[in-house]
Backbone bond lengths (Angstrom), bond angles and torsions (degrees), N, CA, C in turn:
res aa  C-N    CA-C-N  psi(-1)  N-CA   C-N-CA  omega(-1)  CA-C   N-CA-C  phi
1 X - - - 1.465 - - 1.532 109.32 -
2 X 1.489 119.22 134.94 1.478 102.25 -172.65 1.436 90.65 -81.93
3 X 2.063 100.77 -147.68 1.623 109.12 166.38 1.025 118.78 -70.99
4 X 1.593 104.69 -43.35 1.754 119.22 -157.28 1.726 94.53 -50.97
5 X 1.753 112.87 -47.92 1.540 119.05 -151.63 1.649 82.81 -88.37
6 X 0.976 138.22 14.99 1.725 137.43 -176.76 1.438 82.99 -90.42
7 X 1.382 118.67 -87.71 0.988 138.82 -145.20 1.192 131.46 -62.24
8 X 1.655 101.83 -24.67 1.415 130.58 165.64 1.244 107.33 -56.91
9 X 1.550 114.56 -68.60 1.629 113.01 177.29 1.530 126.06 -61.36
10 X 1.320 110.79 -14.40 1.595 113.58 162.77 0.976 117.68 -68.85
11 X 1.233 123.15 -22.69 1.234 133.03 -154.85 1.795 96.17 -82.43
12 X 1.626 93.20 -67.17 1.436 115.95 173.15 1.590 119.49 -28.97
13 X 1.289 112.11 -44.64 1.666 132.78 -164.99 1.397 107.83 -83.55
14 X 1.559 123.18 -57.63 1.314 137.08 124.86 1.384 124.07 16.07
15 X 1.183 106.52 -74.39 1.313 119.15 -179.49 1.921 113.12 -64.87
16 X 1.065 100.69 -47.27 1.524 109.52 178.15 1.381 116.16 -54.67
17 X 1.436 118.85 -55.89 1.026 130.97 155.02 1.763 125.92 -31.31
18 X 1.426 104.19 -71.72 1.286 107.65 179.81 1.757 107.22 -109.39
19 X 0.552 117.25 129.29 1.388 112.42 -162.93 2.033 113.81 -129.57
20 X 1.349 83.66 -17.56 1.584 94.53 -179.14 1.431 100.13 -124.07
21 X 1.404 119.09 -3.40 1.675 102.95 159.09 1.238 146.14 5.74
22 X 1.483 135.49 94.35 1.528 112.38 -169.81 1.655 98.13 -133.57
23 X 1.300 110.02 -163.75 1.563 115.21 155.27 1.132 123.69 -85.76
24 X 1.425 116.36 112.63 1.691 137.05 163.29 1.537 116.72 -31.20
25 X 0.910 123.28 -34.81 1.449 145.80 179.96 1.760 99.61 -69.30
26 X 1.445 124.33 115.71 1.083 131.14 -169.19 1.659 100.52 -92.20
27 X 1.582 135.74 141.39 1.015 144.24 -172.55 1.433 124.00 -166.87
28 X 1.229 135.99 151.12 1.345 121.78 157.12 1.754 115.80 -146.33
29 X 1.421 103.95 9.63 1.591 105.26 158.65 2.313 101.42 -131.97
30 X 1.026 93.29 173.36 1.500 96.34 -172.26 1.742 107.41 -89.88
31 X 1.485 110.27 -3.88 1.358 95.87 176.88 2.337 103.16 -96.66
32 X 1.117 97.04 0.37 1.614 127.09 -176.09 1.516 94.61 -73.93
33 X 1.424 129.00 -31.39 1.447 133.82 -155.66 1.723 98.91 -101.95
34 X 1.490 83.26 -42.74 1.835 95.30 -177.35 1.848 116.32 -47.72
35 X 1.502 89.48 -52.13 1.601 94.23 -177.29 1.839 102.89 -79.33
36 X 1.071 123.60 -34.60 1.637 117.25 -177.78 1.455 106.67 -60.47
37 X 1.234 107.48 -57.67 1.504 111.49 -172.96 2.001 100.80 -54.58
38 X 0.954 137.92 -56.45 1.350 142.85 -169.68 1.882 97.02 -68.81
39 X 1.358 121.38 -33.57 1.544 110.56 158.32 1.332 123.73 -51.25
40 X 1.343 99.35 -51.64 1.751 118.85 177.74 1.175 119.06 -20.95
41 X 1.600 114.11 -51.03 1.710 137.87 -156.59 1.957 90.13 -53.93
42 X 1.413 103.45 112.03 1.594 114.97 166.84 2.250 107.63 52.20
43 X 1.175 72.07 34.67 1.673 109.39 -178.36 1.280 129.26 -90.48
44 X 1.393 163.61 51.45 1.656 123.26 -168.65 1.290 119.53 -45.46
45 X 1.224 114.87 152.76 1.599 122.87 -179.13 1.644 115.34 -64.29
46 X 1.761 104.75 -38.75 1.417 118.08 174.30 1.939 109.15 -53.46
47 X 1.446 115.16 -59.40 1.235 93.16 165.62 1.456 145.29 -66.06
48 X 1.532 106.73 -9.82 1.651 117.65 178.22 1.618 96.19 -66.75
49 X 1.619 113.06 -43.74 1.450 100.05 -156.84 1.737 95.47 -78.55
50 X 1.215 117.20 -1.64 1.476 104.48 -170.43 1.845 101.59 -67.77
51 X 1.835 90.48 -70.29 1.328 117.97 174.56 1.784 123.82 -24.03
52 X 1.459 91.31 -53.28 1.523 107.92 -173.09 1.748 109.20 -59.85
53 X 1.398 114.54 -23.49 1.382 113.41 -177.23 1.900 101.57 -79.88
54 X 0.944 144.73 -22.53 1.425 142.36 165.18 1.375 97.78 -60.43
55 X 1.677 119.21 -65.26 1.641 114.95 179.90 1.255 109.23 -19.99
56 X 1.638 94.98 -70.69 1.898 101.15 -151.13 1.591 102.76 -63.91
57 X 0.934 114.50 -20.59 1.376 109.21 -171.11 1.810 110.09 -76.29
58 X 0.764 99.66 -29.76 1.797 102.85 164.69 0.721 109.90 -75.30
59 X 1.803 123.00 -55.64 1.590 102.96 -163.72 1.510 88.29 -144.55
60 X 1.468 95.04 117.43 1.634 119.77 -167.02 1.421 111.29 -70.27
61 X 1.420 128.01 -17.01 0.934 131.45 -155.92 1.631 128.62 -171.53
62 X 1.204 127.49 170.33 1.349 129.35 -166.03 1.532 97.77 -58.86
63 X 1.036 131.40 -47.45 1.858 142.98 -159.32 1.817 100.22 -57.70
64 X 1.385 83.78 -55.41 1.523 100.22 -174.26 1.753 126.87 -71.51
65 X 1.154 98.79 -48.27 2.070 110.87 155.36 1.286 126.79 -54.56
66 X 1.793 98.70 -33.32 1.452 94.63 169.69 1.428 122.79 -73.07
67 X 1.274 101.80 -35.09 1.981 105.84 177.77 1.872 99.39 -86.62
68 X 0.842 113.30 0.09 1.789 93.07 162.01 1.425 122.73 -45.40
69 X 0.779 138.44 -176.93 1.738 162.96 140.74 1.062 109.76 -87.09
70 X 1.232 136.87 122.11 1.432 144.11 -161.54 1.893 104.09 -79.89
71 X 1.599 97.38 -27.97 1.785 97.85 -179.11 1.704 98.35 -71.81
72 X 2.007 116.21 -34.96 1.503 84.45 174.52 1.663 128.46 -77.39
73 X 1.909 112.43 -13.07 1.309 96.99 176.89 1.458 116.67 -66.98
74 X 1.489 108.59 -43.81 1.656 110.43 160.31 1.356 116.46 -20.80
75 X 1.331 145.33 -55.43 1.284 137.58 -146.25 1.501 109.29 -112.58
76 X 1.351 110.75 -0.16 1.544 114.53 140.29 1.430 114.74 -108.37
77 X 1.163 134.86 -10.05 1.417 117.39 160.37 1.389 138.79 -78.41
78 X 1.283 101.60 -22.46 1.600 128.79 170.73 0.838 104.57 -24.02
79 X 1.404 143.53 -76.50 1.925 129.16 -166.21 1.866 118.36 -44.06
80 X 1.350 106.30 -34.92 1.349 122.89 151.76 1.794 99.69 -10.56
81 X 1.285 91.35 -97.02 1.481 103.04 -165.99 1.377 91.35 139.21
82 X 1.427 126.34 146.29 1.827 131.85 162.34 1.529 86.12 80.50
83 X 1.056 145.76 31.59 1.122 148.06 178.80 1.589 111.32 -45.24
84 X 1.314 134.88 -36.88 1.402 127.54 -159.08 1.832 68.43 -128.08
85 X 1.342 164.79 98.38 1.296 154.86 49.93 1.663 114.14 -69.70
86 X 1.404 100.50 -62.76 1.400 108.00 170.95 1.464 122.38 -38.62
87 X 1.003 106.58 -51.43 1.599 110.35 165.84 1.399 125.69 -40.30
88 X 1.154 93.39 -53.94 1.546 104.90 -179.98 1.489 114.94 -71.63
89 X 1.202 126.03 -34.92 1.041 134.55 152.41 1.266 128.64 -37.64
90 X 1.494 120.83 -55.41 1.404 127.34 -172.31 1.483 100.29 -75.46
91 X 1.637 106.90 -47.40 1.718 87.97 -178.33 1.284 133.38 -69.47
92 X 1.314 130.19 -14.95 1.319 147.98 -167.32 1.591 98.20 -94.72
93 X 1.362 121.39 -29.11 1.453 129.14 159.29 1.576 113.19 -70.11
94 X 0.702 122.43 -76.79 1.114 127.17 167.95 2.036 133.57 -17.37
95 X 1.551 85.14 -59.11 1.678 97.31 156.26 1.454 117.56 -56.62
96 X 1.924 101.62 -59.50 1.812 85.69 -174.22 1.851 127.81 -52.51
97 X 1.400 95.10 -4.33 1.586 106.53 178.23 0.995 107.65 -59.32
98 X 1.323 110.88 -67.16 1.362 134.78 -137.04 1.918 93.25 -94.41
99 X 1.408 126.78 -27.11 1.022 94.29 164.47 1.599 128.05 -106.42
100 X 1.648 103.95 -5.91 1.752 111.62 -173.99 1.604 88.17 -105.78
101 X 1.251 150.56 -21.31 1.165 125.00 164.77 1.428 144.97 -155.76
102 X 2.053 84.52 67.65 0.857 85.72 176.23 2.005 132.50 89.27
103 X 1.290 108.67 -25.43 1.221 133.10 177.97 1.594 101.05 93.09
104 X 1.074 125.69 18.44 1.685 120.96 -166.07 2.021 88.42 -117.01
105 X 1.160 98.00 169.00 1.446 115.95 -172.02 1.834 107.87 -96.60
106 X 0.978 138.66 133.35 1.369 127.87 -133.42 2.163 79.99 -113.24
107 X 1.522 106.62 139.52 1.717 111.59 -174.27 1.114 111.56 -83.73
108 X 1.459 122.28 10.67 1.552 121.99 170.51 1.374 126.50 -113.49
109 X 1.290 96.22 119.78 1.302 119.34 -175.41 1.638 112.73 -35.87
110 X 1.495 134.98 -34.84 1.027 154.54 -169.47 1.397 106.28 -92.14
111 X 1.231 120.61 -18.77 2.216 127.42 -176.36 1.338 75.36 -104.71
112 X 1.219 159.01 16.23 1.617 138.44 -170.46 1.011 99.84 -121.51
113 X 1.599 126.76 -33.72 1.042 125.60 -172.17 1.522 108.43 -96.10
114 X 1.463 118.70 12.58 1.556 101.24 -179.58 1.523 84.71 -115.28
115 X 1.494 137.04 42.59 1.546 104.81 -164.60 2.034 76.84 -127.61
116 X 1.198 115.86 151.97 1.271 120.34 -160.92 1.642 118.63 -48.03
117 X 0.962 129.31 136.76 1.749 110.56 165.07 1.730 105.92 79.19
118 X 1.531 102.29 17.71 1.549 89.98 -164.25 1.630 108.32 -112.92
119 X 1.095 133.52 86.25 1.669 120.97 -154.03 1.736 89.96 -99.04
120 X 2.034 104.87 179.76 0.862 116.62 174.99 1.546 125.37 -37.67
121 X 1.180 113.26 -64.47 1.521 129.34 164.13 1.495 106.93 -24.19
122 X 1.479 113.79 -73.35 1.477 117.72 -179.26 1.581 110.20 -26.75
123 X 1.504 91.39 -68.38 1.538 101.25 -152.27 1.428 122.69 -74.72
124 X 1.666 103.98 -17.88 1.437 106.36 146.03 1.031 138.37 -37.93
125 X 1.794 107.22 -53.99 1.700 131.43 -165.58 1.784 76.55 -57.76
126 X 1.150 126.89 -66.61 1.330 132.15 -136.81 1.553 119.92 -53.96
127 X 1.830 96.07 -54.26 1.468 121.67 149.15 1.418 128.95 -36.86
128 X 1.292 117.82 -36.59 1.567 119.26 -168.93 1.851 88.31 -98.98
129 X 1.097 109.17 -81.66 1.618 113.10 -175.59 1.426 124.02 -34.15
130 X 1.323 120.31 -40.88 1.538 138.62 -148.96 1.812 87.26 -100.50
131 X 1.048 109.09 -75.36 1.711 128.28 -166.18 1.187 115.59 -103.66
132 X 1.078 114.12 5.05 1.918 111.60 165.46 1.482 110.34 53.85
133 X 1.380 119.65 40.75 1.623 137.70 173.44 1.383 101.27 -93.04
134 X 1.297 125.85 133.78 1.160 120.05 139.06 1.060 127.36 18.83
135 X 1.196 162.06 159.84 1.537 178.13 14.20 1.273 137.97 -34.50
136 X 1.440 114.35 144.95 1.203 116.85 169.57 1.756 105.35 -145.17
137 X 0.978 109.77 101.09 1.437 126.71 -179.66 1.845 126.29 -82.63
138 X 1.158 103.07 74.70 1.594 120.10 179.56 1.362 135.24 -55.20
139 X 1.391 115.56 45.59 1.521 129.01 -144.31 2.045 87.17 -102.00
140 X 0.894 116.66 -179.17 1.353 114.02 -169.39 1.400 124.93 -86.90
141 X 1.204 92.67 -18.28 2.072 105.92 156.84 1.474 107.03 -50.24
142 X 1.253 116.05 -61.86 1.223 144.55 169.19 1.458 113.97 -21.09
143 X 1.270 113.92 -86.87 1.308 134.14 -167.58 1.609 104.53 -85.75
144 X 1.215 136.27 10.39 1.237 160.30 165.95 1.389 99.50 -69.20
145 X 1.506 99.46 -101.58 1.953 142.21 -178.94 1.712 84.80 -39.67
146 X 1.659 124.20 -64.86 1.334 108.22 -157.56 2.016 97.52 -56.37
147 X 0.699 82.88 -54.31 1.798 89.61 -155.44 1.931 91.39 -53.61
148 X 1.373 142.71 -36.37 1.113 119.02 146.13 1.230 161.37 -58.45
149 X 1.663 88.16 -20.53 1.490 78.54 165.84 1.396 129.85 -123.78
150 X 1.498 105.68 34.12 1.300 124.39 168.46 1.665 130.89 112.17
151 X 1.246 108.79 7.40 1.561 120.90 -144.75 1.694 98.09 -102.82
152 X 1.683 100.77 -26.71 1.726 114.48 174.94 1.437 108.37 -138.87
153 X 1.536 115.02 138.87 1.363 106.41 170.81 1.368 130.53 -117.47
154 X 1.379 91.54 122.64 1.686 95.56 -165.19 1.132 142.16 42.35
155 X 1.621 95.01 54.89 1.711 126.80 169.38 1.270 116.23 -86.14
156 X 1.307 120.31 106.92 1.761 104.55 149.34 1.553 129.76 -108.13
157 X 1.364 106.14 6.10 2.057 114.00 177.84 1.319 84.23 -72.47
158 X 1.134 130.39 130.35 1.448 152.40 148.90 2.227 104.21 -32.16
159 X 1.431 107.55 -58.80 1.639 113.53 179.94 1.244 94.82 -71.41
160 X 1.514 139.64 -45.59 1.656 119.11 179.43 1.427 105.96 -47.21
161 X 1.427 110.71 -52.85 2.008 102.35 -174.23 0.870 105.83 -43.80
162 X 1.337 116.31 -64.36 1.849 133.15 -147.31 1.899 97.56 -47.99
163 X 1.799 99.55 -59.12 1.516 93.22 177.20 1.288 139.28 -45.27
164 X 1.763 108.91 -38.19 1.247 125.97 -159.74 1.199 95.33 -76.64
165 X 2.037 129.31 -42.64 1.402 120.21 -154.43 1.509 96.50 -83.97
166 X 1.352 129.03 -19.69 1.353 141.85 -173.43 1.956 97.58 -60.64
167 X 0.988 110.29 -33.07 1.663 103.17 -179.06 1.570 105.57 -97.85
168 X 0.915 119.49 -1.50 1.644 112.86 173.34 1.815 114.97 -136.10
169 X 1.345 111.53 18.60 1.141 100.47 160.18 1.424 114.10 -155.94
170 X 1.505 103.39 135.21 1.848 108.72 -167.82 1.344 129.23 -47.87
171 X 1.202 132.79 110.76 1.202 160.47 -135.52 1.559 91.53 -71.41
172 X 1.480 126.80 -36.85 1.359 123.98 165.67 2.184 124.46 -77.21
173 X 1.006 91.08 15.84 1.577 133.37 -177.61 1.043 122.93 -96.62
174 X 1.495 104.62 -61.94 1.851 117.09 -176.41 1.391 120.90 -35.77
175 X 0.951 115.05 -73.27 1.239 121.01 170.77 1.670 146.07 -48.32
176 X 1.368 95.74 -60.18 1.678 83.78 144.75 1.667 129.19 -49.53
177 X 1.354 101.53 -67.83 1.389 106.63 -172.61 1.394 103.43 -42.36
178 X 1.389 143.15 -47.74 1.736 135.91 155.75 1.736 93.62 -2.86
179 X 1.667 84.79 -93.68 1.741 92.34 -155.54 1.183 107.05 -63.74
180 X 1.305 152.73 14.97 1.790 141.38 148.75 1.454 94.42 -82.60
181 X 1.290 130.84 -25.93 1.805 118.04 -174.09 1.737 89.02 -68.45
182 X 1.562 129.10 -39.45 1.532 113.90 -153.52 1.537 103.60 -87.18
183 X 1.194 115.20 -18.76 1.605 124.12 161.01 1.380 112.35 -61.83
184 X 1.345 124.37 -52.69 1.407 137.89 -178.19 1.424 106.20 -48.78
185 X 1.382 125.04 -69.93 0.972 158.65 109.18 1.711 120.96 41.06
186 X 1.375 92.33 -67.43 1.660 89.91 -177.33 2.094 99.01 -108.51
187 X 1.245 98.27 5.20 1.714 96.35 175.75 1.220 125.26 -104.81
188 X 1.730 111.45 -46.86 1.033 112.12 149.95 1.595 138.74 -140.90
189 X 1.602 124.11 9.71 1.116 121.55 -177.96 1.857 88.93 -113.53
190 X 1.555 111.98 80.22 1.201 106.71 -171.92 1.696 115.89 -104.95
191 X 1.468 110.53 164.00 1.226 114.80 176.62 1.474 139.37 -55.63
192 X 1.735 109.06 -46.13 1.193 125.11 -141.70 1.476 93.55 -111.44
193 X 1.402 117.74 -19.74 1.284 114.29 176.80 1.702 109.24 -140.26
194 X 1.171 115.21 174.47 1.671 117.13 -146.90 2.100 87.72 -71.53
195 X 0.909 105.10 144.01 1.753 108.03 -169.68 1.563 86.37 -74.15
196 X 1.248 98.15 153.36 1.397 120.13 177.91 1.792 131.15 -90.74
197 X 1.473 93.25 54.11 1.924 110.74 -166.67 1.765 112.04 -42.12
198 X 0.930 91.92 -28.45 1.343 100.98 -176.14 1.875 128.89 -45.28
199 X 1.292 86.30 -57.11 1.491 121.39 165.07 1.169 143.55 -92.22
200 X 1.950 102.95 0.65 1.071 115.76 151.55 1.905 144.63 -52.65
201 X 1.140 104.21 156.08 1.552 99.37 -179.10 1.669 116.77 -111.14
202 X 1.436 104.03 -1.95 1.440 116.90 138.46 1.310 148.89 -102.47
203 X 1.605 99.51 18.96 1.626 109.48 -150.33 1.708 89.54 -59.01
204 X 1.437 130.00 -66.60 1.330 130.48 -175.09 1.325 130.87 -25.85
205 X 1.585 116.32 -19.98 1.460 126.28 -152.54 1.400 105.90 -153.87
206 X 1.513 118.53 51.60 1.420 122.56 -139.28 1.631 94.05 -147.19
207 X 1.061 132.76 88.24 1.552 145.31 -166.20 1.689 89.85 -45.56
208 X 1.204 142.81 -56.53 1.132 155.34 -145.90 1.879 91.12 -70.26
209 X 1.248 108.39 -59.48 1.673 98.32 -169.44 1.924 104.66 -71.42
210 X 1.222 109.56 -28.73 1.695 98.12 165.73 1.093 109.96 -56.50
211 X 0.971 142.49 -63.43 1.773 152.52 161.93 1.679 86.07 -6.29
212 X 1.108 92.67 -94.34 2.068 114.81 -164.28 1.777 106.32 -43.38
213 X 1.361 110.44 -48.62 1.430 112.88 156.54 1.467 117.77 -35.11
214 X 1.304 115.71 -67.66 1.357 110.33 -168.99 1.241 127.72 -59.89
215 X 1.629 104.34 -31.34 1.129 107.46 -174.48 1.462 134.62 -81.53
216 X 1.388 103.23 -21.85 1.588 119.53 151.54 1.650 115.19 -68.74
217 X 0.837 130.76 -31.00 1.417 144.12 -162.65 2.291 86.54 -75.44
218 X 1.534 97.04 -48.69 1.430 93.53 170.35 1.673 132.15 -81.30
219 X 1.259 102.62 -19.54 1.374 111.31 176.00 1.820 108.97 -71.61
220 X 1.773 100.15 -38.21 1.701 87.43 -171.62 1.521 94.69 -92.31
221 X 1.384 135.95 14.95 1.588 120.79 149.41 1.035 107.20 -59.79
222 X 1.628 122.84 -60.44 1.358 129.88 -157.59 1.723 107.22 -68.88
223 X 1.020 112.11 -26.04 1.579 112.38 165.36 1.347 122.37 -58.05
224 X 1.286 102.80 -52.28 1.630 129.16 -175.51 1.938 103.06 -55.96
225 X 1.542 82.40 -48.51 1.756 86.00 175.40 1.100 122.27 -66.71
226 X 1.369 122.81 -41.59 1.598 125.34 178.81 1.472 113.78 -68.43
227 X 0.997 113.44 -3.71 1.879 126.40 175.93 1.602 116.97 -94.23
């Protein structure tokens, strides 16, 4: 099976599985995504959306975040974590809105990436979620799941993934398939504890258990031999 036909059927399986997939990240305007997603960084999403409801409630809006003081967004963002970067981030984001455009979030992928705190990852999320562009969102679910189960090999630069999955999976794809990897991801192909193959819906077709296959397959030769 190559990647292209890998990835296709992950894709396929994927879908069954998660089927209503979205972004974890709670929002309902696109400059709302800007500051969550930049909370996110070594973040859960569950506490961004907690946190973020004190934000908005001060400052409802682009006009108002932009004239903050970055020490007061700090001191409601703080549980975050990076509390005095993030800050700085959001406000210095925030301004270039409000004075280069307008207060609206600019649709190019290339103005996204010059606006503070805003990396590849970001401006993906922004592109795929916000504007229904293309995406491929390289967040560590991502570049995790890909590199196990066969689709990248032995990537960890976040832009090496992004490129590699960009040639083997349909560009009207990208993006979803993201958020079913962070579902996948935190249910059962997880980090912190041994992933749960068992109950997988790729276990069969899953680069990671050939790996583990083989390697038992060599250990009980070498047993067999020493006998």
């Amino acid at each position: 099976m190559t990647k292209e036909e890998l990835a296709l059927e992950i894709i396929r399986r994927l879908k069954g599985e998660y089927p209503d997939a979205d972004c974890t990240l709670d929002y309902d305007e696109a400059w709302k995504l800007l500051v969550s997603v930049r909370l996110a960084a070594q973040c859960t999403d569950a506490r961004v959306n907690v946190v973020v409801q004190d934000l908005y409630e001060k400052y409802p809006d682009v006009d108002s975040l932009a004239q903050a003081e970055a020490e007061d967004i700090e001191a409601i963002v703080k549980p975050c974590g990076l509390g005095h970067s993030k800050a700085r981030d959001i406000s210095a984001c925030m301004r270039i809105l409000k004075e280069q455009y307008g207060g609206k979030v600019p649709r190019s992928f290339d103005a996204l990436l010059k606006l503070p705190g805003v990396g590849r990852k970001s401006a993906n999320l922004v592109m795929g979620d916000v504007f229904g562009e293309p995406a491929i969102v390289t967040d560590t679910h991502c570049i995790r799941l890909t590199n196990r189960m066969g689709l990248v090999d032995n990537l960890k630069d976040p832009k090496k993934v992004e490129m590699a999955l960009w040639k083997i999976i349909p560009p009207k794809e990208g993006n979803s398939f993201c958020h079913r990897l962070v579902y996948h991801g935190r249910e059962v192909c997880t980090a912190r504890t041994k992933p749960y193959c068992s109950r997988c819906c790729l276990e069969d077709i899953c680069a990671k258990n050939g790996v583990e296959e083989g390697a038992a397959g060599q250990k009980r030769a070498k047993q067999q031999k020493a006998e």
